[in-house]
Wavefront OBJ file of the C-alpha trace (Angstrom):
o trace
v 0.000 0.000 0.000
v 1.414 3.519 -0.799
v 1.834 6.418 1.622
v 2.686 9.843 1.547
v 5.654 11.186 3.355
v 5.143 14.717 4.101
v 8.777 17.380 4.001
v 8.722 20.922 4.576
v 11.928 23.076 4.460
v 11.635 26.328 6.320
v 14.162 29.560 4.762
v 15.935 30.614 7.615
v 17.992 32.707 5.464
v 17.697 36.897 4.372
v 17.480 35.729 0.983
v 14.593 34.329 -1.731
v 15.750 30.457 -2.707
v 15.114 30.974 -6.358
v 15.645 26.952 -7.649
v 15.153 24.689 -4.368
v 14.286 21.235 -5.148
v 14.056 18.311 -2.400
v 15.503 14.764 -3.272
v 13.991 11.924 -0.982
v 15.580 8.391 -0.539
v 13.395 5.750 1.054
v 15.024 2.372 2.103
v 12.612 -0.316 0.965
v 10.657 1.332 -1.011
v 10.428 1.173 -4.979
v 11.876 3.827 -7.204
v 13.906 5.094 -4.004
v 14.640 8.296 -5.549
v 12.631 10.941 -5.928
v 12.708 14.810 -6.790
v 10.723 17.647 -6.546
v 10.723 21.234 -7.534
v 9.618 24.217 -5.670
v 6.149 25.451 -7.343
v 7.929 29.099 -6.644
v 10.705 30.843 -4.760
v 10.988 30.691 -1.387
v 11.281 34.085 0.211
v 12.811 34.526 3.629
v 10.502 32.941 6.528
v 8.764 30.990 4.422
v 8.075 27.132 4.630
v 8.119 24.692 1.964
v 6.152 21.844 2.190
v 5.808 19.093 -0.379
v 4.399 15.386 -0.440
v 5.994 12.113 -2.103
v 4.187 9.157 -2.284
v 6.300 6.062 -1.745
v 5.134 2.361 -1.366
v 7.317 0.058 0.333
v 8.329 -3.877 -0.627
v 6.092 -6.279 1.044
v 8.875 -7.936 3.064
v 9.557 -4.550 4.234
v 6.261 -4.677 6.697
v 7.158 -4.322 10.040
v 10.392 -3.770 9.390
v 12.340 0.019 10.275
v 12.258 1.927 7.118
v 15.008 5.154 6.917
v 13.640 7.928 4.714
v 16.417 10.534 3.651
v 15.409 13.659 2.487
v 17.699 16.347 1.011
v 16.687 20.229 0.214
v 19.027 22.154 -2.660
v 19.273 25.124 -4.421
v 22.057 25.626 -7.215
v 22.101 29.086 -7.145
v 22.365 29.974 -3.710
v 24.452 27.652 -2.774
v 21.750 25.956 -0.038
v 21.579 22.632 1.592
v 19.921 20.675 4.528
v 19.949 17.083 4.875
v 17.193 15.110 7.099
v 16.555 11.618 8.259
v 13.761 9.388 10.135
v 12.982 6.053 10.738
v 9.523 4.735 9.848
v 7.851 1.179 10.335
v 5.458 0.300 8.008
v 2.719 -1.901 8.788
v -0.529 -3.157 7.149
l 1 2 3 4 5 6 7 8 9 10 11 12 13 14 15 16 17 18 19 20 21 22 23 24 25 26 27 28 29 30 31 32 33 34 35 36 37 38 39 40 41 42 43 44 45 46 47 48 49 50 51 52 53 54 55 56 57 58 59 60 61 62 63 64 65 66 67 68 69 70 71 72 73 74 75 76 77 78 79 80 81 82 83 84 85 86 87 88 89 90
């Protein structure tokens, strides 16, 4: 069964992120890479928040799932990095 895994990136920064995009890697689940682009630029104090939809292996069930999710912008020069353990269960 697919689920959605929910990221937000908030811009700390006193600049707009023109180009952000977020890359997610998801341990057990197929396709494990994804990207996303922001819809627009990301002016300072504002959150991004985007979904991916990931469904995990059926001998993955029960088992701890680590979802990796990276934020980037080329142009400014931004990165964050994340991590989280799921479990997955019918």
């Amino acid at each position: 069964e697919k689920f959605k895994a929910n990221v937000k990136f908030e811009n700390k920064l006193p600049i707009t992120i023109q180009d952000g995009y977020f890359k997610i890697q998801a341990d057990g689940c197929g396709r494990s890479h994804k990207k996303q682009q922001l819809a627009s630029p990301l002016k300072p104090g504002e959150t991004a928040t985007v979904a991916f939809e990931l469904e995990p292996y059926m001998n993955m069930y029960g088992k701890a799932n680590v979802i990796a999710v990276d934020f980037f912008s080329p142009s400014t020069w931004v990165t964050a990095h994340g991590t989280t353990e799921i479990h997955v269960y019918k």
